[in-house]
N, C-alpha and C positions, 0 to 999 in steps of 0.2 A: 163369503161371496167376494171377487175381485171387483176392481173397478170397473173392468169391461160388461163383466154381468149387471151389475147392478146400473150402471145408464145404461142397458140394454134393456132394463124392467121398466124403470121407467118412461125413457121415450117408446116404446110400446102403448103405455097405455095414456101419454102424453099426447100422442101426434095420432089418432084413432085419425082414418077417415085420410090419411093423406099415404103416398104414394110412397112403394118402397126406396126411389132415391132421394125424397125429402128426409124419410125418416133418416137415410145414412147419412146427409148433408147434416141435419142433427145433430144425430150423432158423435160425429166427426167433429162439430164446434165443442159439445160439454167434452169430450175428451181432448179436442184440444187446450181447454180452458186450464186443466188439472185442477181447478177446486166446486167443492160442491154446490157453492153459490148460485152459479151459470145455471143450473136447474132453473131455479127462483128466475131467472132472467129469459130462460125460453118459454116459461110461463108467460111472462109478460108480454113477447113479442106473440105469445100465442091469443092472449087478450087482442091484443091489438088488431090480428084478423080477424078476429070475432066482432071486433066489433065497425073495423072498415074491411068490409070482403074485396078490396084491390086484388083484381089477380098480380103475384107476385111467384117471380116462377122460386123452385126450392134451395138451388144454390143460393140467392140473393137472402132468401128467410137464412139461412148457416150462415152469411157474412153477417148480416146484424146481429145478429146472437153473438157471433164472436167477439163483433166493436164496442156489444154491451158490456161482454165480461171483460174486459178488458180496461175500457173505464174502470168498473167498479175494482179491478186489479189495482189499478194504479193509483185512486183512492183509499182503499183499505190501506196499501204501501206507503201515502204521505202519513197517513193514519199513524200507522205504523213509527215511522222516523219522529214524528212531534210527538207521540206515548214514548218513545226512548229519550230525546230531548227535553221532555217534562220531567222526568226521571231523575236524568243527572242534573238538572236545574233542582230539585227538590234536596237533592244530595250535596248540592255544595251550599245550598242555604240552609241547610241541618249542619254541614261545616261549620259554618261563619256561623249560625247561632251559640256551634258549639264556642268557639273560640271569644263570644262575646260574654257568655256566662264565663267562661274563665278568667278572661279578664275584668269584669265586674267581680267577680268571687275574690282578686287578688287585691284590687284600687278602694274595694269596701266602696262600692259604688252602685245602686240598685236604676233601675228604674219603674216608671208605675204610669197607671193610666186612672181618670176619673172622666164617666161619665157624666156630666152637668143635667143629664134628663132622667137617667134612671138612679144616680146616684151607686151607680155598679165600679167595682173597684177591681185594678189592676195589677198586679204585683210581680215582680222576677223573681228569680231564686234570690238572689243578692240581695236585694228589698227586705225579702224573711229572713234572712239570715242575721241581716242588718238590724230585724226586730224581736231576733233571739229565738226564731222561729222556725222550722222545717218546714218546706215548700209544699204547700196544700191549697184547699179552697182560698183566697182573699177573703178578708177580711172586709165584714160592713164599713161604710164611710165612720160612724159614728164612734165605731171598734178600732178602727185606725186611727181617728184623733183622739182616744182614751188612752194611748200608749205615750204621748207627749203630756209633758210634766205638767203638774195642776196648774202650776205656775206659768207657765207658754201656751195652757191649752186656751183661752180665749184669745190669745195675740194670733194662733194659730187659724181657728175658725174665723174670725175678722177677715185677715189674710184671704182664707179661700173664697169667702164670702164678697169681698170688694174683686177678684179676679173673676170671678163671674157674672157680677153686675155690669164690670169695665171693660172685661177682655182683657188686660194689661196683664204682664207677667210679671213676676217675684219672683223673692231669693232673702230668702231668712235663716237663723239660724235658732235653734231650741234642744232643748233637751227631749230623751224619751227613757220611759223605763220599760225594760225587759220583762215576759214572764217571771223571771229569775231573778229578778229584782233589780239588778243592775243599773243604774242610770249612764247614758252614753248622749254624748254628743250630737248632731247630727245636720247637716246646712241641707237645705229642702231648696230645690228650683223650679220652678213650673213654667209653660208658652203653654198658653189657649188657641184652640182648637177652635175656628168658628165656622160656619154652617155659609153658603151663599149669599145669605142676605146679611153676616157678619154678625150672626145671634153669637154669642159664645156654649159650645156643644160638650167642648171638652176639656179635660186638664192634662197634658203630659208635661212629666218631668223626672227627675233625679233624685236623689237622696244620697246623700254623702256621709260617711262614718267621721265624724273627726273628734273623736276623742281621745286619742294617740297627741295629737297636735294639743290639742285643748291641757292635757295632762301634760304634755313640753311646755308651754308655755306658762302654765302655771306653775311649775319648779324653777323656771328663769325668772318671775317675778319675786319669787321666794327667796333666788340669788339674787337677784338685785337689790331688794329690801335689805339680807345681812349685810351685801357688801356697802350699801349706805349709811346703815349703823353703825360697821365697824370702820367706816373712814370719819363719819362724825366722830365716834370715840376717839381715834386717832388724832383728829382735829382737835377734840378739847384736848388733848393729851399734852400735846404739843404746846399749844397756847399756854396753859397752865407752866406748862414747867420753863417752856421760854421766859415767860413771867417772871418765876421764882429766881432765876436764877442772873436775870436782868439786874435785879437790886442788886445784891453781894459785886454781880460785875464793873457793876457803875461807881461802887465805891473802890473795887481793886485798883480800878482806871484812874480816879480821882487822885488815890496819894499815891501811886506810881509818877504820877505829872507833877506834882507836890515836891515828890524827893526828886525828880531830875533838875527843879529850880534850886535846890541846895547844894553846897560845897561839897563834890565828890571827885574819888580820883578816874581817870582815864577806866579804868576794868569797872569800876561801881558804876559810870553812866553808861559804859555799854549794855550790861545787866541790866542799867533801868530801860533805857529803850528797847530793849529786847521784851523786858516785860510790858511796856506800856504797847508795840506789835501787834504783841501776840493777846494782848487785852483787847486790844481794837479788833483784830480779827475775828476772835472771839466773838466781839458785840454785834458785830456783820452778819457774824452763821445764827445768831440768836434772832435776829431781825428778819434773816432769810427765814428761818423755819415759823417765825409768827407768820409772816406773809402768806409761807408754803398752806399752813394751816387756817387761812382766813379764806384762800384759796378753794381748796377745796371742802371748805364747809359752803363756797358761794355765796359768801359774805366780805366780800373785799373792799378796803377802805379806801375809796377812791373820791378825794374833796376837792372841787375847784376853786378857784380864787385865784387873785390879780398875781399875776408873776413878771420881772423884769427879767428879760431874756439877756441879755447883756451881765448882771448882777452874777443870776444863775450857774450862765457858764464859768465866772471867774472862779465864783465859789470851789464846783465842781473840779479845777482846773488846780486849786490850792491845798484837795486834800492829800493831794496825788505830784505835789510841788518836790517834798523832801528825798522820795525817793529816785524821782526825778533830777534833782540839780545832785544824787549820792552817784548814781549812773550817767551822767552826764548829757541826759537826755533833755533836749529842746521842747517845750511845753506852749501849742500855740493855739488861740480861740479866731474866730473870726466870726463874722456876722454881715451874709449877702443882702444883696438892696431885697427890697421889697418886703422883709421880716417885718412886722412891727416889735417896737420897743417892748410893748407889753401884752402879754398874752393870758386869758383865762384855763391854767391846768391844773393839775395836783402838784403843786412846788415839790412836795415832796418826794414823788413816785420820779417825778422828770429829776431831781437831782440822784435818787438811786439807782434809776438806770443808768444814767451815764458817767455819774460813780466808778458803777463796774466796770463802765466798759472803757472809760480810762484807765482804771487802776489794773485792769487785763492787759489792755493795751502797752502800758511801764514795764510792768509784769515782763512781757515776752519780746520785748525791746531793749537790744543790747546798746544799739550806737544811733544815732539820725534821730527823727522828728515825731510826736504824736500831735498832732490837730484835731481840735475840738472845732466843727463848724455850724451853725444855722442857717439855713438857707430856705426859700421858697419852692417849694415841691410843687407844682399844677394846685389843686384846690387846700392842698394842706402845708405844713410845716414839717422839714427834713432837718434832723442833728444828725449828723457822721460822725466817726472816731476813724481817726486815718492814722496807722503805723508805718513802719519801715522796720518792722519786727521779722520776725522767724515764718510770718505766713501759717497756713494752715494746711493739713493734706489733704486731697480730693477727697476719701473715704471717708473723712470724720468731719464735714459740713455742714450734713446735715444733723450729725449727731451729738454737736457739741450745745442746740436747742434743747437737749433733755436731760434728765435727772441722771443723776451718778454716770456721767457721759467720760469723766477723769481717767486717764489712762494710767492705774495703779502698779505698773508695770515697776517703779522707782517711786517707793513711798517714802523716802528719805528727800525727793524734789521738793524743795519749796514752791515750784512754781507750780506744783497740782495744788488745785483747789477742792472743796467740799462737791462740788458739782451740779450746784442749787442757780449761782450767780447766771448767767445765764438765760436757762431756761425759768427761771424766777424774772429775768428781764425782759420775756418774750412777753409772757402769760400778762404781764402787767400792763404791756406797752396793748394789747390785744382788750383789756381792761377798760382801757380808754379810748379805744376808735382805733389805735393805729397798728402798728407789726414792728417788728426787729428783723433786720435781715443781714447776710455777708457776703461780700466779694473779696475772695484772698487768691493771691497765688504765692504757693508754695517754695520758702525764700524768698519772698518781694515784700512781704507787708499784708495788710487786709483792714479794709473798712467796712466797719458796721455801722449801720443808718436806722437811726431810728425815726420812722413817719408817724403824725400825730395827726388831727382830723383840723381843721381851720376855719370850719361855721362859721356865721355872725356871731352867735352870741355867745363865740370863744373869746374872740377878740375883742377887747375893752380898748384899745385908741387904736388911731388912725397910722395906717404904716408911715414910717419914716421916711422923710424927704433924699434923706442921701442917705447912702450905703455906710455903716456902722465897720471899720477892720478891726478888730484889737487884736494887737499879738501881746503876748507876758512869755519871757524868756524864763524858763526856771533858774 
């Protein structure tokens, strides 16, 4: 049967009793309407004569039929638009969930929910996974904390236990074993969930896999541990044999000096100060490498007591005299106001630092002047070594502070050293409050300063009234 038949049956036996142009006026609305609804809708307006008999003539009954279906048109059609808006809303949050489990599945990252009333449990995919687990029903509270090690599982239950009496959130970390036996890592986070009146309702949080990390870091404690034992060993190693070989040196030293005081010819006493040099330099790398090794066992001998500053520098100034007045090099101390005469340090660490850094200084000084000075720094004490040497190049500045820094390019140069002196003079000077540092340019000279700390109760008398010069001409 067509459309036109069929609301032709109907308003028939719809509109009994009313006039052949009401029934076309009708008519003429459900077919205007084109859907079936408008039936249901001229029922209603047909209620409505029923039960107020207003004459109303029948054109007017076909226009309100029409404005009903017509609403209800345009109703079903917002209808309509928010069921297709619901739709692709539902589809891009089935997106983003997809993309959250992915990402959770990659970062080993779950999350989870507890209810605090029902004690009902939430789990993600990544959560099971994270517990060795294929994604199914959650697991009971009680089942879920049976998976955390015997050992974590009461610091665990505490934990939940005090976040829902408090509301206060945590972050811990424990272990957990797997169906599969497995023990894994895991940092657990929670933020409670609380109710209107601030009951605590809920528990959300996180669960994080860190046992990749947990297993890195325990192979780097493991390197750390050998490489301490094998620098301790190296440390006794060193000591020991700098030891051993200390005695025989000290006696080579002794009658080399012995027979230079004896009647030799010209080529004999060259040979002996050649040997007695090269015995001293020796006793210097023996000394450097005890040091180097007391060093890094973290045990360095570092003793204070009365030192005269004045004294000191001469000293210092006289080991470093002969080769000096052999080169014709000018050897001068001097001593700024405000120094006190005597100061509390390790005499012997301040005479080996500046030792070297005279005897460097000689060393790479052909012609002009080396200055040995003390001076008052702001709250501390300043010794300079000032050349008029060969300078130093920009690139190797900072590098002449470290170990085997020697440019072996010409290993037949006397003037390379072992490559200890140095950076053995930093570490020392750092030993005792202060630093070692350099300003040179390249061709001009270069001064190194060593700064040392100047407390009260370094200082054992009262700074000098006048300013101390001494110069000593080699």
């Amino acid at each position: 049967m067509d459309t036109a038949a069929l609301i032709d049956d109907h308003t028939n036996g719809l509109f009994t009793g009313v006039s052949d142009t009401g029934r076309d006026n009708a008519k003429l609305a459900i077919f205007c309407s084109g859907t079936a609804f408008v039936l249901a809708m001229a029922e209603t307006v047909t209620s409505i004569f029923d039960r107020f008999p207003v004459p109303l003539s029948l054109p007017i009954f076909g226009m309100m039929t029409v404005a009903i279906g017509s609403r209800e048109i345009a109703a079903r059609s917002r209808l309509s638009q928010q069921t297709r808006h619901n739709a692709s809303s539902r589809r891009e949050l089935e997106a983003k969930n997809r993309w959250f489990s992915v990402t959770e599945a990659h970062a080993r990252v779950g999350h989870w929910r507890l209810d605090l009333t029902t004690n009902e449990v939430f789990w993600s995919d990544a959560t099971f996974a994270i517990h060795g687990l294929k994604p199914s029903h959650p697991p009971s509270l009680n089942d879920a904390i049976n998976f955390y090690h015997k050992d974590d599982r009461s610091y665990v239950v505490q934990t939940i236990e005090r976040a829902r009496e408090t509301g206060q959130p945590y972050n811990f970390r424990a272990r957990i074993i797997t169906p599969g036996g497995e023990t894994r890592h895991v940092e657990a986070a929670a933020s409670v969930e609380c109710t209107s009146d601030g009951t605590p309702a809920a528990l959300f949080g996180v669960v994080k896999d860190r046992t990749g990390e947990e297993a890195m870091q325990a192979d780097l404690r493991q390197a750390r541990d050998q490489a301490n034992a094998l620098a301790s060993a190296k440390g006794q190693f060193l000591s020991r044999m700098s030891h051993e070989i200390r005695t025989p040196m000290n006696g080579l030293l002794g009658f080399a000096e012995l027979l230079e005081l004896s009647q030799l010819s010209a080529e004999q006493r060259r040979h002996t100060e050649l040997i007695i040099g090269s015995a001293k330099s020796l006793q210097l790398l023996l000394n450097d490498i005890l040091d180097l090794s007391k060093i890094e066992a973290g045990k360095p001998d570092i003793r204070y007591g009365e030192t005269d500053v004045s004294a000191a520098l001469q000293s210092v100034i006289a080991t470093s005299a002969k080769l000096a007045q052999h080169k014709g090099i000018k050897l001068v101390t001097d001593i700024g106001p405000g120094v006190p005469p005597k100061i509390n340090v390790d005499a012997a660490r301040l005479r080996q630092i500046l030792c070297n850094l005279v005897s460097n200084s000689v060393r790479f000084t052909d012609t002009g002047i080396v200055s040995l000075a003390a001076s008052k720094d702001g709250d501390g004490l300043s010794f300079s070594v000032t050349d008029t040497g060969a300078g130093i190049e920009p690139h190797r500045r900072d590098s002449i502070f470290t170990f085997s820094n020697q440019d072996q390019s010409n290993p037949t140069d006397l003037k390379n050293g072992t490559g200890l002196g140095l950076a053995m003079s930093r570490q020392l000077a750092r030993l005792m409050g202060g630093d070692l540092t350099v300003r040179s340019e390249f061709g001009q000279g270069s001064i190194f300063t060593l700064t040392l700390p100047d407390h009260a109760d370094h200082v054992l008398a009262s700074t000098a009234s006048d300013s101390q010069d001494v110069a000593h001409k080699a």
